[in-house]
N, C-alpha and C positions, 0 to 999 in steps of 0.2 A: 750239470745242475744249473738250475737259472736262476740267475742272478734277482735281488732282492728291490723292486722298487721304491725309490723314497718318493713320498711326499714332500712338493717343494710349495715352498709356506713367503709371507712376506720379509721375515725374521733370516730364510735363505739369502734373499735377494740383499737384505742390508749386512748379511757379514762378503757376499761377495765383492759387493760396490765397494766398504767400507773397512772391511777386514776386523779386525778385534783391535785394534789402535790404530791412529793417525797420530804422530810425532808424539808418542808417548801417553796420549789420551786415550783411555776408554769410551768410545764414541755408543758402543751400544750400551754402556752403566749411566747415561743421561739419567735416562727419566728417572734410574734409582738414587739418584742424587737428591731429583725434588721430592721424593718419597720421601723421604731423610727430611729435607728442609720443613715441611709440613708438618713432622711428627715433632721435628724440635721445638717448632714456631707457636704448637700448638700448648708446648710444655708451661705450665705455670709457674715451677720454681727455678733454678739455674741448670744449666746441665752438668749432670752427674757425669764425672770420669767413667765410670761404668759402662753408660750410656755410649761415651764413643767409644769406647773398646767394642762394646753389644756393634753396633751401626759399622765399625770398621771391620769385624768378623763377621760379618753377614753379608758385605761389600764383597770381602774376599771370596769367600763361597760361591757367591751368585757368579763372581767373575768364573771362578771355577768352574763350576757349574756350563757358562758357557763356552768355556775354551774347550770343555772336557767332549760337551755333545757336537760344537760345530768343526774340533779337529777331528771325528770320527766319518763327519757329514761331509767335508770339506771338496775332497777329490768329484764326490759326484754333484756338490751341487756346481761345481766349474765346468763341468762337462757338459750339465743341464744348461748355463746361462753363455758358452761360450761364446755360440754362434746364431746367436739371436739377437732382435736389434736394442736389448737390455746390456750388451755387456759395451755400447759404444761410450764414448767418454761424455758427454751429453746427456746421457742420462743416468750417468755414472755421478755426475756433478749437479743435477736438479733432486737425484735422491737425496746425497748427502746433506746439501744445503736446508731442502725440506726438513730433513730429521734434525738439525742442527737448530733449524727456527723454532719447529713444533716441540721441540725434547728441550732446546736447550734458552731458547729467548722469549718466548712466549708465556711458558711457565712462571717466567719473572713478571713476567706485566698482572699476570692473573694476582699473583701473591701481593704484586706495589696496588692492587685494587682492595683486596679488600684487607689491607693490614689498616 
């Protein structure tokens, strides 16, 4: 029987370089952080208990969510990036850093703009 090809997306590439945590971080739950930041930011009155319960189960899910589809995906997309000039530490380390300015320092500058 032959085997099932996936489609490898960019979403591949940053759980290979990056994995689902660095030292305890959720590195791909960035940008869902500033999603959060904005909806609170946006709130008029204080934030409701509720609210972060809502925002902390919904955290969790997503993370679920991703551990649940890229442990399934995992084996092949290593295979797909092993031996290609994607899996060398150089660009292992221009990725990360990328996603780390764009997801995680940059968003801050937009929101210090127009608060």
């Amino acid at each position: 029987m032959k085997k099932k090809q996936i489609r490898i997306n960019f979403f591949d590439y940053l759980y290979y370089t990056i994995g689902t945590g660095v030292r305890g971080i959720e590195i791909l739950l960035i940008p869902l952080l500033w999603v959060f930041l904005l909806i609170v930011m946006n709130m008029r009155r204080p934030l409701h208990i509720g609210w972060c319960i809502f925002f902390a189960v919904l955290a969790g899910l997503v993370d679920y969510g991703i551990s649940y589809i890229y442990d399934k995906r995992g084996p092949a997309v290593r295979q797909y990036f092993d031996n290609t000039k994607y899996s060398k530490e150089g660009w292992k380390w221009l990725t990360f850093t990328l996603w780390l300015v764009l997801c995680g320092v940059l968003p801050f500058f937009i929101i210090a703009m127009f608060k």
